[in-house]
C-alpha positions in Angstrom: 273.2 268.8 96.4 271.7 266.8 99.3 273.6 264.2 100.9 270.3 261.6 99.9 271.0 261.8 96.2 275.2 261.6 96.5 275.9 258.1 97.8 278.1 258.0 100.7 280.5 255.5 98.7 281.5 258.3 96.4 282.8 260.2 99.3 283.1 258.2 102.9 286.5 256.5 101.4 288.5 259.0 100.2 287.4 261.9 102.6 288.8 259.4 105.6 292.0 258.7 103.7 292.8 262.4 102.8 292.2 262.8 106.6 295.0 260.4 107.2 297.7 261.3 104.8 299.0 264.7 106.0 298.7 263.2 110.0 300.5 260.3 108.8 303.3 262.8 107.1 303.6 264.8 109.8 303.8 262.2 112.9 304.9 259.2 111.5 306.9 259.9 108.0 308.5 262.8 110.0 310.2 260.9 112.4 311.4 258.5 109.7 312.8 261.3 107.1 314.2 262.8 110.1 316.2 260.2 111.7 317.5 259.2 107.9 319.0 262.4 107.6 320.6 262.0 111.0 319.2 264.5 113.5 319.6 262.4 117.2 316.7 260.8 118.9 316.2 263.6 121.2 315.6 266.5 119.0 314.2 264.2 116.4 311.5 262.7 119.4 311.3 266.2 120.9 310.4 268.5 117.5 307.9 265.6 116.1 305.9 265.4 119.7 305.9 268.9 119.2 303.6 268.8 116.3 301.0 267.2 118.1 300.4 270.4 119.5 297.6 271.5 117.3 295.6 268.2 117.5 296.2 269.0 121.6 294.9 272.6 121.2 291.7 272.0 118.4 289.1 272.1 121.3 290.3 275.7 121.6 288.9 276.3 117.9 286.5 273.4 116.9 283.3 275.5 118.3 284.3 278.2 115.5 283.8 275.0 113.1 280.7 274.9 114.6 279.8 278.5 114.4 281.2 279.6 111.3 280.6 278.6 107.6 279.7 275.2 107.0 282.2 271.7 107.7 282.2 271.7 104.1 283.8 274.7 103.4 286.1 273.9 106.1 287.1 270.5 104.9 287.6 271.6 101.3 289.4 274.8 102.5 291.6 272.8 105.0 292.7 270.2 101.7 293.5 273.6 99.6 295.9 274.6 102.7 297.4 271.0 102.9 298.1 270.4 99.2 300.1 274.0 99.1 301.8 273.2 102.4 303.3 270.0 100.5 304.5 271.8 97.5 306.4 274.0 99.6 308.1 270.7 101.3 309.2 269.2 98.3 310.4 273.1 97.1 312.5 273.7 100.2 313.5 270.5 101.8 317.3 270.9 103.1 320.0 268.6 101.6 322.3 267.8 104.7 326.0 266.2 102.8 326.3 262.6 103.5 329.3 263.4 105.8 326.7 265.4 108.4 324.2 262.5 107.3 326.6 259.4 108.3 327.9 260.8 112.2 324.3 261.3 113.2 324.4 265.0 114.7 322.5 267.1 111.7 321.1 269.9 113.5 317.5 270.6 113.8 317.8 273.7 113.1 318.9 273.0 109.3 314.8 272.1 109.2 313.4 275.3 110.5 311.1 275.9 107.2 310.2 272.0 107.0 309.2 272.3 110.9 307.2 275.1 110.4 305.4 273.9 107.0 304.8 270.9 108.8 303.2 272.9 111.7 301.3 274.3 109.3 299.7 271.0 107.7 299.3 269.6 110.9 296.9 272.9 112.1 294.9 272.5 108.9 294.8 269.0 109.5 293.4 268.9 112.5 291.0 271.4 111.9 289.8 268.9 108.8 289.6 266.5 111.3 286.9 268.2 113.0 284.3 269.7 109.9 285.2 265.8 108.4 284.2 263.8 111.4 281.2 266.7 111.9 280.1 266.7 108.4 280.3 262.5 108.2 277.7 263.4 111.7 275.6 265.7 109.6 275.2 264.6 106.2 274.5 260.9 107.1 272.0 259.1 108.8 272.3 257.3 112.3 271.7 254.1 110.2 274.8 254.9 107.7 277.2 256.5 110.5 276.7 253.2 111.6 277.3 251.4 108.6 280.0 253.3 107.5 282.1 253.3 110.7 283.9 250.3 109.6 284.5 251.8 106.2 285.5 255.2 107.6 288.0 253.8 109.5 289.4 250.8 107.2 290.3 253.7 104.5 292.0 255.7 107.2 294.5 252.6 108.1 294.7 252.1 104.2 295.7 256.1 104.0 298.3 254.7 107.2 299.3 252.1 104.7 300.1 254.8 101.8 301.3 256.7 104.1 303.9 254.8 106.6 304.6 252.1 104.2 304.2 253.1 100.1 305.7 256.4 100.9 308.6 255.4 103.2 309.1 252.2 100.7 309.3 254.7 97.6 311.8 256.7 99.4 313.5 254.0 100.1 314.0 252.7 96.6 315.1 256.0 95.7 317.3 256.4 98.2 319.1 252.9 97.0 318.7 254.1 93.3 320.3 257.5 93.8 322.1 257.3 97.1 321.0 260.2 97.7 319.1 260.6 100.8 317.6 264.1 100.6 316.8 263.7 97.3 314.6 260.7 98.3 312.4 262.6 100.7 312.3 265.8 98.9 310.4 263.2 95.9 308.5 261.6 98.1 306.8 264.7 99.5 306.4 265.8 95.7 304.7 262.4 95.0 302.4 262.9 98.2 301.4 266.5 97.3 300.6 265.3 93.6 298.2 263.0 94.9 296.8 264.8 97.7 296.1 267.9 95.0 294.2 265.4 93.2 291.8 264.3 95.8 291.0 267.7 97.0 290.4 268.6 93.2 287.8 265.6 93.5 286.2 266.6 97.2 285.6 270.1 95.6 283.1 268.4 93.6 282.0 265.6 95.0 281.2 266.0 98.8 277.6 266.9 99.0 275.9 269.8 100.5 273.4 268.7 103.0 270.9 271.7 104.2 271.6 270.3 107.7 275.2 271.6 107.3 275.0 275.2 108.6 276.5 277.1 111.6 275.0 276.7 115.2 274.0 280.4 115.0 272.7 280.3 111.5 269.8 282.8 110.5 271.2 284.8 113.7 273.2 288.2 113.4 277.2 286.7 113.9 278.1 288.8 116.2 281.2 288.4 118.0 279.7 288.2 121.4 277.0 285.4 120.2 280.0 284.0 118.5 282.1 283.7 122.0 278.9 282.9 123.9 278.6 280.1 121.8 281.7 279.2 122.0 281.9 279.8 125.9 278.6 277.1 126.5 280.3 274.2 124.1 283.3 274.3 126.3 281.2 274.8 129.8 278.8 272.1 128.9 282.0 269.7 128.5 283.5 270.0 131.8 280.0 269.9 133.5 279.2 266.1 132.3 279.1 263.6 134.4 282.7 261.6 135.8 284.6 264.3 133.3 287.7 264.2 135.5 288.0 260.4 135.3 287.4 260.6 131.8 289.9 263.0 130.8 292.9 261.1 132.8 291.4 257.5 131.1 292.3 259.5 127.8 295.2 260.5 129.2 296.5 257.6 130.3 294.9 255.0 128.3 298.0 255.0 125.7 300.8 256.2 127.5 302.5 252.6 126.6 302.1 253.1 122.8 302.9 256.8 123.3 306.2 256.3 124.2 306.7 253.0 122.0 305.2 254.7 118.7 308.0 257.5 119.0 311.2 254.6 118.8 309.4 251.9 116.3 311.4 253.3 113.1 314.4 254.5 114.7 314.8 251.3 116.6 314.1 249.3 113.2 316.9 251.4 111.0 319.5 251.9 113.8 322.7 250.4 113.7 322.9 246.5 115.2 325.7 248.6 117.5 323.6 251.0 118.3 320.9 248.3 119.8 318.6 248.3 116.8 317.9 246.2 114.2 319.9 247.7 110.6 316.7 247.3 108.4 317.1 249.5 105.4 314.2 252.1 104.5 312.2 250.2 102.1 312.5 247.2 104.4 311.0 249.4 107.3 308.2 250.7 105.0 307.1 247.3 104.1 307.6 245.7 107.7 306.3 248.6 109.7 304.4 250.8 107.3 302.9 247.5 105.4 302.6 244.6 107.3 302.3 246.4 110.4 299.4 248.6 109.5 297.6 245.5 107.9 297.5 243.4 111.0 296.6 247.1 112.8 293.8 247.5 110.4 292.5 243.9 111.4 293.1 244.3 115.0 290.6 247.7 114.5 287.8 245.9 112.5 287.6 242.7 114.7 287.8 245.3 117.7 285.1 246.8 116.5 282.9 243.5 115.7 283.3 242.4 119.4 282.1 246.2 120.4 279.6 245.8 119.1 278.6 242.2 119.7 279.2 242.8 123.6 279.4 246.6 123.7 281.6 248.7 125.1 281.8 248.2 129.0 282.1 244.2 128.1 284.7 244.5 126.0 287.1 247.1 127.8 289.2 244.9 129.9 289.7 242.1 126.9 291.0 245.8 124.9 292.9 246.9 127.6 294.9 243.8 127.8 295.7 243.2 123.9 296.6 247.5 124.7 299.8 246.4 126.9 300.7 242.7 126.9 302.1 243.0 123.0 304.8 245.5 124.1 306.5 242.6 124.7 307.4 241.8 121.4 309.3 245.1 121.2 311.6 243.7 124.3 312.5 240.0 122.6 313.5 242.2 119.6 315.9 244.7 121.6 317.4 240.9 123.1 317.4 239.4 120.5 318.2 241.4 117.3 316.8 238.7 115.0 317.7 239.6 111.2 314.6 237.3 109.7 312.1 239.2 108.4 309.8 237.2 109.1 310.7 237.0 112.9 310.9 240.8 113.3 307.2 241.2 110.9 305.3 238.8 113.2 306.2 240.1 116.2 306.0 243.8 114.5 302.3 242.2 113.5 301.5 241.1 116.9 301.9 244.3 118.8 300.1 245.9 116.0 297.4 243.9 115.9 296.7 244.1 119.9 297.5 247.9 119.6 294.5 248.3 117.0 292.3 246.0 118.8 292.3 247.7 121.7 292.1 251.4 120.5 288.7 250.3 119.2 287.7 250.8 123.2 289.6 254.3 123.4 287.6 255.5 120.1 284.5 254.2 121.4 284.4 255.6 124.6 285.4 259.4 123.0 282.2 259.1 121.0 280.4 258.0 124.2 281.4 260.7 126.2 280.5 263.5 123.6 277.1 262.6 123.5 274.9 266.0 123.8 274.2 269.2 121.4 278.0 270.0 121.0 278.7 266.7 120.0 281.3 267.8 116.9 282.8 270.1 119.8 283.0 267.9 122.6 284.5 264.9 120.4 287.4 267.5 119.1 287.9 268.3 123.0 288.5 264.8 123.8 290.8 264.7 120.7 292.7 267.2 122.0 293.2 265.5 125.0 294.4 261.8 123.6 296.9 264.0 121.2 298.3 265.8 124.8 298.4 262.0 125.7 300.5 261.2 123.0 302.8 264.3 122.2 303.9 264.7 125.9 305.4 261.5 126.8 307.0 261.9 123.0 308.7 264.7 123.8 310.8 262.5 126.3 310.8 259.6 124.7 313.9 260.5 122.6 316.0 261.4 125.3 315.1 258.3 127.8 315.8 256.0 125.2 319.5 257.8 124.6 319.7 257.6 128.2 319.6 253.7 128.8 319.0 252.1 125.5 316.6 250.5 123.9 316.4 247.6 126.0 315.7 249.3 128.7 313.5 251.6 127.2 311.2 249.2 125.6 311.1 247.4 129.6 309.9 250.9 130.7 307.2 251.0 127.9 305.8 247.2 130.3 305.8 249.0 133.4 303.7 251.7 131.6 301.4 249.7 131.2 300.3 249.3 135.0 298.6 252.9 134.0 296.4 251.8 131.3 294.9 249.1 133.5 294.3 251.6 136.5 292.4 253.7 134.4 290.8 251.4 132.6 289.5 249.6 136.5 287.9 253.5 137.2 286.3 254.3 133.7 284.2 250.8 133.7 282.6 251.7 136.7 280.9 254.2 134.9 280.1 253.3 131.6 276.6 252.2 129.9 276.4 248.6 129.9 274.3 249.1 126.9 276.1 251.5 125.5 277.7 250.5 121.5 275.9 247.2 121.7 273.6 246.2 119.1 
C-alpha cells in the first residue's frame, strides 16, 4: 500500500511509542527493578551502562538497514524479536528472598539470563530505531517529516511516561499489595510484553509500504562485496564532512551532566534518608519521576522545539545549553535538604526536567543537521551511536563515584560537569548554518 493512501496518524504515534518502550525498559526501568531487588549502585550503574552498548555500536550495522530488505521489514521483524524477548523476562525473572533484598548486596550475577535478554531487546531495539526513523524519512514527505516531528516525538515521551512512570507505579502497587518484590517486576514485564505484542500485531498491518522503501543496492546483484562497498562509502563519507571531529566530541560531551545524573535519579529518590536519599516508595517514584517528571520533560521538548524553529538552530544553542546545566541544581538542594513534600521534591524534579528536555531539542537538531547527504538514515544512526557512548561511559562510573563520596557530592560533581557542555557548545556554533532549522 503506498504511504499516500495510509494516513500518517494511523501509524506516526504508535510506531514512536513502540520505539520507546523497550529503551525505556532496558535503561531506565532496569535501573529501578534492579536497585529494588538490592544489587549496589556500582554493579547496578555499571551492568545498565553496559546496555547502551548496542545503541553505541548501531553505526557498525545501520548501512546493512540500508542495504538489505526494506526498514519495514526490519521494524516489524525487530517488534517480533522485542515482544518474545519480554516473555522470556517475565518467564525467568530471579526471585532474590527478602533477607538478600533488605541488606543491599544481591549479586548481579543472580540476573545473568535478565542481563542477557535485556541485551538482547536493547540490540533489536536499536536496530528499530534506525529502519523506524529511516522509514518515517522515506515514506513521508518533507512537508509531513515536518509536521510530524512534534508528534513523533511527543508519543515517544508519552511511551517514557508508560514506561518510567505507569510501569514503575504498577509495580509499585503490587509490590505494596503483595510484598513481594520480585513478583512485582516479574508482572510488570508480563503487562509490558502483553501490550507491546499487541502493537506489533497492529504495525504488521498497518505500516504502509511505500515503493521508495527498497535497499540502496536494489535491482543490483547483492553481492557481498557491493554489500561491504556500500557499506565501506556510508561510513567513509561520514568522517569526510566537514568540522566531523568537533562534532563528534559536541555529541560527546554535550550531556555528560545528565549522563551521570540520569544513572542516580531513582536510586537517590528510593534510598534510605540514612543513606543520603530521599525514602520515596516505588509508586511514589513512578509518579514523581516517571510521571510528573516526564510531563514537564515532554514540555520542555515541544517548547524547545517551537523556539528552533522560530530562531533556528545556531540562535537558540546557547539559551539550550544553559537550561542543559543550570537545573542540576535542583538535584544538590535535594541531597541538602532531604525535603519529604512531594510537592517540593516534584517541582524541583520538574524543573530539571523541563531544562533537560528543552535543551536536548539543540542536541537532536544538530544530529539531523550533520547527517545531511545520501546516507542520511546511516549517518544519523552513526551520530546515535556516538551520543549513546556519551551516555553509557560516564554511567559505567557513575555508580561507583557516587558510593565513593555520596550523593552530595556527587550531584556537585554533575555542576562542574557542566563547564563541558558550554565548551563544546562555544566550538560547534562557530560552525553551524545560521539558517539552518529556521522557518
Amino acid at each position: 500500500m503506498s504511504s499516500k493512501v495510509r494516513s500518517p496518524w494511523a501509524w506516526v504515534p504508535t510506531l514512536y511509542f513502540a520505539q520507546g518502550i523497550p529503551y525505556f525498559i532496558v535503561n531506565n526501568i532496569s535501573v529501578m527493578m534492579f536497585t529494588k531487588m538490592g544489587v549496589p549502585n556500582g554493579e547496578m550503574a555499571m551492568f545498565t551502562s553496559l546496555l547502551y552498548l548496542p545503541w553505541f555500536i548501531k553505526p557498525f550495522w545501520s548501512p546493512f538497514v540500508d542495504i538489505i530488505k526494506t526498514k519495514r521489514w526490519w521494524t516489524v521483524t525487530m517488534q517480533m524479536v522485542m515482544s518474545a524477548a519480554l516473555i522470556l523476562l517475565f518467564a525467568t525473572m530471579p526471585k532474590p528472598s527478602p533477607e538478600l533484598i533488605a541488606s543491599g548486596e544481591t549479586p548481579i550475577s543472580m540476573f545473568t539470563v535478565t542481563l542477557v535478554l535485556f541485551l538482547i531487546t536493547a540490540f533489536a531495539s536499536a536496530t528499530h530505531d534506525i529502519a523506524a526513523d529511516g522509514f518515517y524519512m522515506i515514506a513521508l514527505s518533507q512537508s509531513n517529516q515536518a509536521a510530524f516531528v512534534g508528534i513523533r516525538s511527543t508519543f515517544y515521551r508519552l511511551a517514557s511516561i508508560f514506561g518510567q512512570g505507569v510501569l514503575v507505579a504498577i509495580a509499585g502497587a503490587i509490590e505494596i499489595k503483595s510484598g513481594n518484590i520480585p513478583r512485582s517486576w516479574s508482572l510488570t514485564m508480563l503487562i509490558s510484553a502483553v501490550m507491546f505484542s499487541a502493537v506489533t500485531f497492529y504495525h504488521t498491518f498497518i505500516i504502509p509500504k511505500p515503493k521508495a522503501d527498497k535497499s540502496t543496492l536494489e535491482g543490483e546483484v547483492k553481492t557481498s562485496g557491493a554489500i561491504f562497498r556500500e557499506f565501506a562509502r556510508s561510513f567513509v563519507t561520514y568522517f569526510k564532512k566537514p568540522y566531523v571531529w568537533i562534532a563528534i566530541v559536541f555529541m560527546l560531551l554535550y550531556r555528560l551532566p545528565e549522563a551521570f545524573l540520569i544513572k542516580m535519579c531513582m536510586p537517590f529518590l528510593v534510598a534510605a534518608k540514612e543513606a543520603g536519599g530521599l525514602g520515596l516508595s516505588t509508586a511514589s517514584t513512578g509518579i514523581v519521576y516517571g510521571t510528573v517528571g516526564v510531563l514537564f520533560l515532554t514540555l520542555g521538548g515541544i517548547l524547545g522545539g517551537l523556539y528552533a524553529s522560530k530562531v533556528g538552530l545556531k540562535k537558540s544553542l546557547w539559551v539550550m545549553a544553559a537550561c542543559m546545566t543550570l537545573p542540576c541544581l535542583t538535584f544538590v538542594y535535594l541531597a541538602i535538604v532531604q525535603p519529604e513534600n512531594l510537592v517540593y521534591i516534584s517541582t524541583a524534579i520538574a524543573i530539571e526536567q523541563f531544562g533537560y528536555g528543552f535543551g536536548f531539542t539543540a542536541y537532536m537538531l544538530y544530529m539531523m543537521y550533520f547527517s545531511e547527504g545520501e546516507f542520511k538514515t546511516s549517518h544519523y544512526a552513526i551520530c546515535t551511536g556516538f551520543m549513546a557512548l556519551s551516555m553509557m561511559i560516564p554511567g559505567m562510573f557513575a555508580g561507583y563515584i557516587q558510593e565513593e563520596i555520596g550523593y552530595v557530592n556527587f550531584f556537585w560533581m554533575v555542576m562542574l560537569c557542566c563547564i563541558a557542555t558550554l565548551v563544546v557548545t562555544f566550538f560547534v556554533d562557530r560552525k553551524i548554518d545560521p539558517y539552518y532549522g529556521k522557518k
